[in-house]
N, C-alpha and C positions, 0 to 999 in steps of 0.2 A: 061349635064355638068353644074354645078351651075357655075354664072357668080361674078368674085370677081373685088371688087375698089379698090386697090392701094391709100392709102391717106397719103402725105407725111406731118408732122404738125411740123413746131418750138414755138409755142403754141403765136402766132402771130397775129394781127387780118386780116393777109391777111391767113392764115392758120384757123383760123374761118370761113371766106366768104369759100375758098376751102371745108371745111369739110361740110354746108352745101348745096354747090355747088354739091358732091358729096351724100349725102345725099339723095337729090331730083331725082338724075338720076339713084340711085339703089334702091328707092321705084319706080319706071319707070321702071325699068328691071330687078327686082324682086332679086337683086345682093347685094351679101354679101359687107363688106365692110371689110378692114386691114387698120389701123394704122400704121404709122410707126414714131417712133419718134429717131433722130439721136441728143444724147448730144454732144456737141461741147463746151468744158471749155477748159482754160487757168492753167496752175497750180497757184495754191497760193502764192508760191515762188520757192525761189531758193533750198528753203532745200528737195521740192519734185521735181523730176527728171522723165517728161514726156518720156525721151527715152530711145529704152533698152540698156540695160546697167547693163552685169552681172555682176558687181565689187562691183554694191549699195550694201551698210551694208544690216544686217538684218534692224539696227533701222529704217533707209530713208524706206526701204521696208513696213515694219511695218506702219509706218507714211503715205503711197502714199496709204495705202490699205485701211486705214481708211479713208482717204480721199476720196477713189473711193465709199467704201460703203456711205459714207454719202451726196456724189454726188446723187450718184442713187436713194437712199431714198427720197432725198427731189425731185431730178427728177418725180420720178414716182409719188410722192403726187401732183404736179403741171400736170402732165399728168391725173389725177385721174381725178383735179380739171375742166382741159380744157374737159374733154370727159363728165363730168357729166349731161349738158343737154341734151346731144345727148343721153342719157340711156332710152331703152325702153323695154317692157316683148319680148320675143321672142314667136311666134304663136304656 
């Protein structure tokens, strides 16, 4: 059974030390490793409406989804950024 790392990241520098903390002990145990990266934002205001809440218009709708996608974009471009030294060919 291949052996996996759990590596939790807020793209932090104690989530740096962690990542090659973990690094070093699954080239030692020849063990995969996972990523796990959890966003935690605030809404922008008041006009987007974090909780559910089937009454929101379409328009708030509309507005909190484009919101969430551009979350995530710029998220995942900042997680690209953090994981990019850690990138190596696989054997």
């Amino acid at each position: 059974m291949k052996k996996n790392i759990l590596v939790p990241v807020d793209l932090s520098k104690y989530s740096k030390a962690g990542m090659e903390t973990a690094l070093k002990i699954a080239k030692k145990t020849d063990a995969e490793l996972s990523v796990v990266h959890i966003i935690e934002e605030k809404a922008p205001s008041a006009d987007i409406n974090t909780t559910a809440d089937v009454t929101l218009s379409q328009m708030v709708q509309n507005e909190r989804n484009k919101y969430l996608i551009e979350l995530m974009r710029k998220k995942q471009e900042e997680l690209t950024t953090f994981l990019a030294p850690y990138q190596f060919d696989q054997p």
